[in-house]
C-alpha positions in Angstrom: -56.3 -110.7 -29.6 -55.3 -107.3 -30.1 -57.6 -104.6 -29.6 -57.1 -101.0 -30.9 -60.1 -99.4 -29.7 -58.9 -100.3 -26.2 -55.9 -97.9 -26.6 -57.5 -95.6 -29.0 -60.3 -94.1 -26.4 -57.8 -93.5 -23.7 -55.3 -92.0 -26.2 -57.6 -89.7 -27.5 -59.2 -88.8 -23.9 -55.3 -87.8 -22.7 -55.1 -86.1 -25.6 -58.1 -84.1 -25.0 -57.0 -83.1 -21.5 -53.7 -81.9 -22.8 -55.5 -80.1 -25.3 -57.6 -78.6 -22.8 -54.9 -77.4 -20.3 -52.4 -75.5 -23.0 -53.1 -72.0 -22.8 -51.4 -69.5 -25.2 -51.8 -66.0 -23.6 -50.4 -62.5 -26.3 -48.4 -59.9 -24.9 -50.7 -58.0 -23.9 -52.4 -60.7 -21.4 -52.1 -62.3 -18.3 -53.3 -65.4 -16.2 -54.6 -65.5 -13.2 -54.4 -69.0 -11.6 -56.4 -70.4 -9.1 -56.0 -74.0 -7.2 -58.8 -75.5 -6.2 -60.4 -72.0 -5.7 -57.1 -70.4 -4.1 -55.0 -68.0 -5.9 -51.9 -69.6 -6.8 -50.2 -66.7 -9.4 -50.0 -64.6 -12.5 -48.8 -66.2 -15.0 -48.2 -65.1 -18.8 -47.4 -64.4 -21.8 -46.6 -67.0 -23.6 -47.6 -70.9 -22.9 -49.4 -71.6 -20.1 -50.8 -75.0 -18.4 -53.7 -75.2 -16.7 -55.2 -79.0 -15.1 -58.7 -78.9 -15.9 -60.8 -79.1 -13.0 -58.3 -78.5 -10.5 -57.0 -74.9 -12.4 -58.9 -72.2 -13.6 -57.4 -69.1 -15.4 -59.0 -66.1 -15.7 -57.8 -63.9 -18.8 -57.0 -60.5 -18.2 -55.8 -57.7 -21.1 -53.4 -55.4 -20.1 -53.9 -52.2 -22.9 -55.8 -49.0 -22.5 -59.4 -49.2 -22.6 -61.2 -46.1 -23.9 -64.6 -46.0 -21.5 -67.2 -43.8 -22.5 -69.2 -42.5 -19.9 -73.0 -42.3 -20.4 -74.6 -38.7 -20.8 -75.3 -37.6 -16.9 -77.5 -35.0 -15.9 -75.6 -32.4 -13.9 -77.0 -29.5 -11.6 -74.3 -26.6 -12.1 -73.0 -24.7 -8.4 -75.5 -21.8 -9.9 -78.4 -24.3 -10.5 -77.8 -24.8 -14.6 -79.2 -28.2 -15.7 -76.6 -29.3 -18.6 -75.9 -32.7 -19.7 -72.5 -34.1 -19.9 -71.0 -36.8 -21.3 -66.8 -38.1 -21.1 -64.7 -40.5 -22.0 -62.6 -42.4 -19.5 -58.4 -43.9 -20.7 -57.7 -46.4 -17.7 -55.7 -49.8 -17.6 -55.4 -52.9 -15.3 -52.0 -52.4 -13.6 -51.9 -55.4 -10.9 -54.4 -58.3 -12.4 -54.4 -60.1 -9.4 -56.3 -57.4 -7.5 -58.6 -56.2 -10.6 -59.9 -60.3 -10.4 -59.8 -60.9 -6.8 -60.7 -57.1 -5.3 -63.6 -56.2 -7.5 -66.5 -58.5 -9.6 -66.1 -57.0 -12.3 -63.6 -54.2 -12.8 -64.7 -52.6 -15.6 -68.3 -52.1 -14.5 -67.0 -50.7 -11.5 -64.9 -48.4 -13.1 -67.9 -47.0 -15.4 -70.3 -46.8 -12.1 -67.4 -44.8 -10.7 -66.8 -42.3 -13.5 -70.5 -41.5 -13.6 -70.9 -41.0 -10.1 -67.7 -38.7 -9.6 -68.3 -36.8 -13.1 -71.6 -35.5 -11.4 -70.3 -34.9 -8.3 -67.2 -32.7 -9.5 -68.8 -31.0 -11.9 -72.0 -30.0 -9.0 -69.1 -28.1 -7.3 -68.5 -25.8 -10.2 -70.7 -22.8 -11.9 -71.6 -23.4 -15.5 -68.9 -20.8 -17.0 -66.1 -22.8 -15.7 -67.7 -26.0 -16.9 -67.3 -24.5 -20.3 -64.2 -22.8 -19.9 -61.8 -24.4 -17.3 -62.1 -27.9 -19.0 -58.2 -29.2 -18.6 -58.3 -28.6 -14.7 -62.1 -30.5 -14.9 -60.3 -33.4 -16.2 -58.0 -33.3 -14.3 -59.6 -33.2 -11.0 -61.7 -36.6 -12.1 -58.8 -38.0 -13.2 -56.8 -37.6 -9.9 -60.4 -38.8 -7.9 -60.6 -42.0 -9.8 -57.2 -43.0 -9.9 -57.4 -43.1 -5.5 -60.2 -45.0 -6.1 -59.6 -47.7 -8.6 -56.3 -47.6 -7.3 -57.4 -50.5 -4.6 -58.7 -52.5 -7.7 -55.9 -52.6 -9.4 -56.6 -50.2 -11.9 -55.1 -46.7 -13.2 -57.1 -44.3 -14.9 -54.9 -42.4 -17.3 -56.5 -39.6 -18.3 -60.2 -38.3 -18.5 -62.1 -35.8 -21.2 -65.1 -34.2 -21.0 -66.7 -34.5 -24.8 -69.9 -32.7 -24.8 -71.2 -30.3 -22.5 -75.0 -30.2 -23.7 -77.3 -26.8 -23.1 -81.0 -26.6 -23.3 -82.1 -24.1 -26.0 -83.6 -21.3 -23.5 -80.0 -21.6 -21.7 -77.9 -21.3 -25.4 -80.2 -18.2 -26.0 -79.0 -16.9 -22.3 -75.6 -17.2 -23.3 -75.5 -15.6 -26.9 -77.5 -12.6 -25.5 -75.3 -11.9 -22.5 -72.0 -12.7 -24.8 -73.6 -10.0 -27.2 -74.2 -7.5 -24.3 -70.4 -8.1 -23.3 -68.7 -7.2 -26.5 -71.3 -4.1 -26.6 -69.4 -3.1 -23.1 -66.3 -3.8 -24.4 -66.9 -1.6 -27.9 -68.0 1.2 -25.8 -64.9 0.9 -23.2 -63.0 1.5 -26.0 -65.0 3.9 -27.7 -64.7 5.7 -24.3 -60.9 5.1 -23.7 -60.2 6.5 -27.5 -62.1 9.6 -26.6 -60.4 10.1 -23.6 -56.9 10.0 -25.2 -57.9 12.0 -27.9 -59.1 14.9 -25.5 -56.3 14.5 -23.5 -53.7 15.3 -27.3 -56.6 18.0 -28.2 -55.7 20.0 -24.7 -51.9 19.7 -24.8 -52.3 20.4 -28.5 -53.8 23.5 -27.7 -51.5 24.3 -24.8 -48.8 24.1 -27.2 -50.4 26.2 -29.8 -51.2 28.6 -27.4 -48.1 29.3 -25.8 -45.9 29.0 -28.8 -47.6 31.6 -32.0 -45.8 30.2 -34.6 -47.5 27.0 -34.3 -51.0 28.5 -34.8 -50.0 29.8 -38.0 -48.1 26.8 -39.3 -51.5 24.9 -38.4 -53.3 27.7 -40.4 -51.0 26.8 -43.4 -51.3 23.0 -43.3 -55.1 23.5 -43.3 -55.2 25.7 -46.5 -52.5 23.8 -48.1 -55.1 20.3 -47.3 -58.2 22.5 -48.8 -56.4 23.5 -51.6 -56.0 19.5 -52.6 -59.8 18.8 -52.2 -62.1 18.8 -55.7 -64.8 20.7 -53.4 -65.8 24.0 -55.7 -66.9 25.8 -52.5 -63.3 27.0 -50.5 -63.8 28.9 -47.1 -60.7 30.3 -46.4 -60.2 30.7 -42.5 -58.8 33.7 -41.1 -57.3 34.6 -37.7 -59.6 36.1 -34.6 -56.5 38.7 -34.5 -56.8 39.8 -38.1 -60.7 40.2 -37.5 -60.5 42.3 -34.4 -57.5 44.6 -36.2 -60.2 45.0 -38.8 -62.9 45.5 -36.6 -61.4 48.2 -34.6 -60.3 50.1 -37.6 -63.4 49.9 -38.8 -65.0 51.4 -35.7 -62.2 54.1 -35.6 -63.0 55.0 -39.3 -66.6 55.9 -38.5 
């Protein structure tokens, strides 16, 4: 007598195990294979088979991962306690080393960052922590890519976000950023004084060597009184015109 249930179970149980070994891996992922606990390949994308219990395929995404890196306290070259965090761009390049090199790459990585984002940023005073941020970066960056560069993984780029003063260190900063721009007004207060002496004396030089300029000076100064609304006028005169009139006075008596 015919039985189905005899073919059913073992249909169904092939069925199962062909179920199990399809893999379908995106674009953007590949397989890493292992025999029997040996690395066989990379394989990906597209469909994959994998023999269960003899294969085992660890998944592994290809795009760039935005890390952020966890606040760390950081002890400035001139002993300024900030806190700073950033945010790390990196990628797995070779997946067969980011599985096989490393337990687990991305923990690494974020160990790394926080342990190299201190130690750079120890090396440098706090005013070019605030203002020589690109070549920050871009030191971290280069330090992180040797290193992750045995793992399999390339660190793209690297931003600082947030450098993070106490509020006795902010007041610090806005006072001696207020004393600067007070040097700087009176620099310039004291360079526009300078070059104004320095056109007052060849003015006079001028005026003195050359008579008609004195009394074309004296003209253009009556001429600007006489446009004022002042009721008071004081009309200058020349020393030579007083002395002339103070010698014929004195001749007189």
């Amino acid at each position: 007598m015919f039985d189905l249930a005899t073919y059913l179970v073992p249909l169904f149980f092939l069925l199962a195990v062909l179920a199990s070994a399809i893999r379908i891996l995106p674009e953007y992922q590949r397989g890493v294979v292992f025999f029997l606990g040996r690395f066989q390949g990379v394989k990906g994308p597209g469909l994959v088979i994998v023999i269960p219990g003899i294969q085992q395929m660890v998944r592994v995404d290809l795009r760039v991962v935005a890390l952020d890196v966890p606040a760390q306290d950081v002890i400035s070259k001139d002993n300024v306690t900030v806190r700073v965090n950033a945010v790390l761009y990196y990628r797995v390049v070779d997946p067969e080393r980011a599985i096989i090199r490393v337990e687990n790459f991305a923990d690494a990585t974020s160990q790394l960052a926080q342990t190299t984002l201190r130690s750079v940023l120890g090396k440098h005073d706090l005013d070019e922590m605030l203002s020589e941020r690109d070549k920050l970066n871009s030191d971290i960056q280069e330090i992180l890519d040797s290193q992750t560069e045995e793992w399999g993984i390339k660190v793209a780029n690297v931003e600082i976000k947030h450098v993070d003063l106490n509020e006795s260190m902010v007041r610090a900063i806005a006072r001696q950023a207020e004393a600067e721009r007070e040097r700087r007004a009176k620099v310039i207060h004291a360079e526009g004084e300078l070059q104004a002496s320095e056109k007052l004396v060849e003015a006079a030089r001028v005026m003195s060597t050359e008579p008609g300029a004195m009394q074309l000076r004296y003209l253009q100064t009556l001429a600007d009184m006489s446009t004022g609304n002042a009721s008071t006028i004081v009309f200058p005169l020349p020393i030579d015109l007083i002395q002339n009139l103070v010698k014929n006075t004195k001749r007189d008596s």
